[in-house]
C-alpha positions as a LaTeX table, in Angstrom:
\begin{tabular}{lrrr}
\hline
Residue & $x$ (\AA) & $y$ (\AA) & $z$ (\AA) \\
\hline
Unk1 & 4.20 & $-13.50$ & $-7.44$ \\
Unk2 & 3.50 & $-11.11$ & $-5.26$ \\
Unk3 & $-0.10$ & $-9.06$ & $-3.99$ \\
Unk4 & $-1.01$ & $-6.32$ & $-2.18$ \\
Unk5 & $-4.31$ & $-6.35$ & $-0.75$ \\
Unk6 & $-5.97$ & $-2.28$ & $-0.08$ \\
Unk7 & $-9.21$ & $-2.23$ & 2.55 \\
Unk8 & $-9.87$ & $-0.70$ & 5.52 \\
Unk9 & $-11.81$ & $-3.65$ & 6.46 \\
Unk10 & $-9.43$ & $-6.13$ & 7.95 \\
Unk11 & $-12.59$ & $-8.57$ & 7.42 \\
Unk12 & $-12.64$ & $-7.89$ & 3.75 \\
Unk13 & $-9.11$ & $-8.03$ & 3.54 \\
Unk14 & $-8.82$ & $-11.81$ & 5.00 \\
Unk15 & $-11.77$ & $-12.21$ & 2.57 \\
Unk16 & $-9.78$ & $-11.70$ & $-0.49$ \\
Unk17 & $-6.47$ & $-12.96$ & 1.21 \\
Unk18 & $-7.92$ & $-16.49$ & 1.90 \\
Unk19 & $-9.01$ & $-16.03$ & $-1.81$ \\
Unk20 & $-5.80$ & $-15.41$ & $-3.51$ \\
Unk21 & $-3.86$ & $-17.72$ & $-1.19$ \\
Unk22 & $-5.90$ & $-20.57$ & $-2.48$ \\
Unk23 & $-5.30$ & $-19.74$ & $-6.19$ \\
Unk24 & $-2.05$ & $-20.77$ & $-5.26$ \\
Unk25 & $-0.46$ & $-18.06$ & $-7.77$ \\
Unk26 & 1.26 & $-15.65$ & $-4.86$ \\
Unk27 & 4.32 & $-16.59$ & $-2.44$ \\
Unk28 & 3.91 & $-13.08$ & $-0.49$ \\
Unk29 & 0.35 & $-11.18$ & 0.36 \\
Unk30 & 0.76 & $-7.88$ & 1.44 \\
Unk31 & $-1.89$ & $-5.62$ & 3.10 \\
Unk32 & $-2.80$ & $-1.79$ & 3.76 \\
Unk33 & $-5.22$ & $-0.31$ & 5.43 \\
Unk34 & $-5.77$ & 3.09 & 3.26 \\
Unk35 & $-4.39$ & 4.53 & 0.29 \\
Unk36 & $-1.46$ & 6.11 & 1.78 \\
Unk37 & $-0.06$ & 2.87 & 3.16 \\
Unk38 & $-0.81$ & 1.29 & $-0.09$ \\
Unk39 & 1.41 & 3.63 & $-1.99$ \\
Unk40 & 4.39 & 3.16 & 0.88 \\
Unk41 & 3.71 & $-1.00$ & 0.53 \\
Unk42 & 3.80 & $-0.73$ & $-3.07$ \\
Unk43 & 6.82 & 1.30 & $-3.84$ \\
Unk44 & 8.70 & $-1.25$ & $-1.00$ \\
Unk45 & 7.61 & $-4.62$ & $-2.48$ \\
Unk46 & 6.57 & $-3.79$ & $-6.27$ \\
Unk47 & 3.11 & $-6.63$ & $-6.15$ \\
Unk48 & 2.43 & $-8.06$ & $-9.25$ \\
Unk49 & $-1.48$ & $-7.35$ & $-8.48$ \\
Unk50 & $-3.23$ & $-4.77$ & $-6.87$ \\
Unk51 & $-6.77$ & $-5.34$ & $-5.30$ \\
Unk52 & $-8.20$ & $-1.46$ & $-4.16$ \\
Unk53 & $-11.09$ & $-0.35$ & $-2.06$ \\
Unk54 & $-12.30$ & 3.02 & $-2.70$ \\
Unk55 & $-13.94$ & 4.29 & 0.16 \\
Unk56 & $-10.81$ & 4.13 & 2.93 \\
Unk57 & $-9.97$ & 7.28 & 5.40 \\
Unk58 & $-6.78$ & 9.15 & 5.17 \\
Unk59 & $-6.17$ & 8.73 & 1.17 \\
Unk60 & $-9.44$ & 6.95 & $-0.76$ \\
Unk61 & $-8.67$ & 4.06 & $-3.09$ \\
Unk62 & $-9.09$ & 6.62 & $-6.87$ \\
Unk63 & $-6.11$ & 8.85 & $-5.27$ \\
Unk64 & $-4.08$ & 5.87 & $-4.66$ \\
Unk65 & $-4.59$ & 4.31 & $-7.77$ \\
Unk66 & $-3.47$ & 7.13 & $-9.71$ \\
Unk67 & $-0.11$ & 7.65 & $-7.15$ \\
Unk68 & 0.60 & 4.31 & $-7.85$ \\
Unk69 & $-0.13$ & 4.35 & $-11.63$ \\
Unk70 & 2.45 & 7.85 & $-11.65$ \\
Unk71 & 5.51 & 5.57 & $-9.80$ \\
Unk72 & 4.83 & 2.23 & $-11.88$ \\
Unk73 & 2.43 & 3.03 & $-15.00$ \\
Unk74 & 2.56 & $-0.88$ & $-15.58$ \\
Unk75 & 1.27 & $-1.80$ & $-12.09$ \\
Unk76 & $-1.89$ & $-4.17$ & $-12.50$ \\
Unk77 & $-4.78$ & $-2.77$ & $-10.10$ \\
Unk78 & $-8.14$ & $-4.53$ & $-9.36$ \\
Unk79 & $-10.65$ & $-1.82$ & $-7.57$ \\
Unk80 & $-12.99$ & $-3.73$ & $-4.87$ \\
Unk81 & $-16.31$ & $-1.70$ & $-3.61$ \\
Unk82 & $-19.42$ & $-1.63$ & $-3.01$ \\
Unk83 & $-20.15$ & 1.05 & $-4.53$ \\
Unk84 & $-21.43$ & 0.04 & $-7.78$ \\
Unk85 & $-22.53$ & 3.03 & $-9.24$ \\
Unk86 & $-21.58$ & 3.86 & $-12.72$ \\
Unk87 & $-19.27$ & 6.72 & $-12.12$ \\
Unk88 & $-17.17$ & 5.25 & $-9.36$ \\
Unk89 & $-16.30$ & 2.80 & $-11.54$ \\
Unk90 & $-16.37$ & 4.67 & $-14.50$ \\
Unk91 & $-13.73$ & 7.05 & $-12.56$ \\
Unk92 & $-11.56$ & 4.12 & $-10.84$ \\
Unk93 & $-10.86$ & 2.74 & $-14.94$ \\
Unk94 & $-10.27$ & 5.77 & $-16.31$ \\
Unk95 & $-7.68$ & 6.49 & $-13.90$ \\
Unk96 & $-5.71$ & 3.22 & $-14.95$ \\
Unk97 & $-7.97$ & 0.48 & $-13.39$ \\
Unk98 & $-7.63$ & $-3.02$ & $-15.00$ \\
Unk99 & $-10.56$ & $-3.94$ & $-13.72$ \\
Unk100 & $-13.59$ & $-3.37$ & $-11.31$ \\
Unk101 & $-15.30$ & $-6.23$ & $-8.73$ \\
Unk102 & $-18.64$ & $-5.45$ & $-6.88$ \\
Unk103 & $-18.39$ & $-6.09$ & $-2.71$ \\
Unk104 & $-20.20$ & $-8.40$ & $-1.86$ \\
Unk105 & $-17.11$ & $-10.49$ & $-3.05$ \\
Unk106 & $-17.88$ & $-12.97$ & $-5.33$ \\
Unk107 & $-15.12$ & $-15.94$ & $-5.19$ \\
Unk108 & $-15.51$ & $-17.05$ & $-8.29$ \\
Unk109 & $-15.35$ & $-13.70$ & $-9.67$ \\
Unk110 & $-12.46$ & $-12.80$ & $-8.04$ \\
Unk111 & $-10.63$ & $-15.66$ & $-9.26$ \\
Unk112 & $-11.84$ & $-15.04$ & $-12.81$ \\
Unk113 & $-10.67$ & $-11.33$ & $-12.71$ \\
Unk114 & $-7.18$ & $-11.93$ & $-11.50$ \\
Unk115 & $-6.73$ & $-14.68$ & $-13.37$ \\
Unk116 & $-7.72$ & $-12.33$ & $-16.74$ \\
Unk117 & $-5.53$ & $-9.57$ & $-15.44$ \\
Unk118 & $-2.11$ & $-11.33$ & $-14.98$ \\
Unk119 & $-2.38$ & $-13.15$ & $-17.72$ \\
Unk120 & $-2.96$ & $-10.71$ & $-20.09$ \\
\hline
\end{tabular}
């Protein structure tokens, strides 16, 4: 399988790279650094997973999502941030989110999530 990995943060994205990579599931882990190079990454490798920050310069991680959601309504996106409130997250599922994980990353909860959402 294959994931794509969306943060501006090249911190948070080893974070969650170093996560996936030991849940053993994905052969190729791709990363962007805003929501316009997640939409070129994800049209050229077609990730099984998404994981999606939503505060990013150039394109934030909402736009994205839906971009990505018009090319491939099927595509399976997680939305990272640390912005917890309830309409940012209210706003990232109703534009096609499968799910929604609070920064500070929880491990465990990350597992737990993308476990859920390929599975399902």
């Amino acid at each position: 399988m294959k994931a794509l990995i969306v943060d501006d943060a090249a911190f948070m994205r080893a974070v969650m790279k170093r996560i996936l990579t030991g849940m053993g599931s994905f052969e190729e882990l791709a990363e962007a650094g805003n929501g316009a190079e997640a939409i070129k990454t994800y049209t050229a490798i077609k990730p099984d997973l998404v994981t999606m920050d939503v505060t990013m310069p150039e394109m934030d991680g909402i736009t994205a999502l839906k971009k990505i959601l018009e090319v491939d309504p099927q595509a399976k996106i997680i939305v990272c941030s640390a912005m917890g409130q309830k309409d940012i997250v209210l706003e990232a599922i109703k534009a096609g989110a499968k799910h929604f994980i609070v920064k500070p990353i929880d491990e465990e909860k990350v597992v737990t999530t993308v476990s859920a959402i390929l599975h399902a």
